[in-house]
C-alpha positions in Angstrom: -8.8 -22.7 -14.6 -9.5 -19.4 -13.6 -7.2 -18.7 -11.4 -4.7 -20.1 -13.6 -5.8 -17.4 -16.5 -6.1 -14.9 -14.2 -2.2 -15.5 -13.0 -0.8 -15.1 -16.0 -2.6 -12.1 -16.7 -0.6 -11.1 -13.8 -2.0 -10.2 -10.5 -1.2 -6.3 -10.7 -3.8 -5.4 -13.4 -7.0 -5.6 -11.5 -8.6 -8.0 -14.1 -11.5 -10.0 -12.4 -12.8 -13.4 -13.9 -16.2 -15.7 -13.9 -17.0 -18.7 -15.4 -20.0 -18.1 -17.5 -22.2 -20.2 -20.3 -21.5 -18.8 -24.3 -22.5 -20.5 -26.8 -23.4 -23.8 -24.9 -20.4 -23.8 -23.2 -18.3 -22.5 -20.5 -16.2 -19.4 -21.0 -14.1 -17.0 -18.6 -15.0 -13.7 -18.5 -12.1 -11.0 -17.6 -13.2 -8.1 -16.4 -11.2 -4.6 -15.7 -13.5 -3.2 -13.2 -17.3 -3.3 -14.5 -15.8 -3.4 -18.3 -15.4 -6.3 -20.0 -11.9 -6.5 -21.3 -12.0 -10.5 -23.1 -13.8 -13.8 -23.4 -11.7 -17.4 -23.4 -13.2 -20.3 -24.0 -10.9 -23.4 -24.2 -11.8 -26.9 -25.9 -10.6 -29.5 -24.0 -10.2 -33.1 -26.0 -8.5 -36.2 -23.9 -7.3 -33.7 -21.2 -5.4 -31.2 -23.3 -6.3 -28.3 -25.2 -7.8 -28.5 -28.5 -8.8 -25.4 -28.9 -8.9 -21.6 -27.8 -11.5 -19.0 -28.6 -10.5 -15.4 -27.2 -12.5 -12.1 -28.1 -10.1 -9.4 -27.5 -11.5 -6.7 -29.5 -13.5 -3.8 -28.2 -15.4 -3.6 -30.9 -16.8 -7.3 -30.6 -16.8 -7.0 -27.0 -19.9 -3.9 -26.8 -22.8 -5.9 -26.4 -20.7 -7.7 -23.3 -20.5 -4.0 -21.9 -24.0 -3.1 -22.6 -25.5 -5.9 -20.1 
């Protein structure tokens, strides 16, 4: 999956990913450098997509920079 996210992201911005536990379940983690730049979590239900959780927002994404 990361790899997939990462691609269409599109390979010339530098964004980095890892697969990381929130909330109880697993979440990518795109990074521009050291800075956190978003959080994705997908629900998958009967192998599709049931869901999608993104935090996009600097302002919600501070404590993600502070660690």
């Amino acid at each position: 999956m990361s790899d997939v996210l990462v691609n269409l992201m599109g390979p010339a911005t530098g964004f980095t990913s890892t697969v990381v536990d929130v909330n109880g379940a697993p979440a990518m983690v795109f990074r521009d450098g050291s800075r956190v730049a978003a959080v994705l979590n997908l629900r998958i239900q009967f192998r599709r997509v049931a869901g999608l959780w993104a935090v996009l927002n600097p302002d919600k994404l501070r404590h993600w920079n502070t660690r």
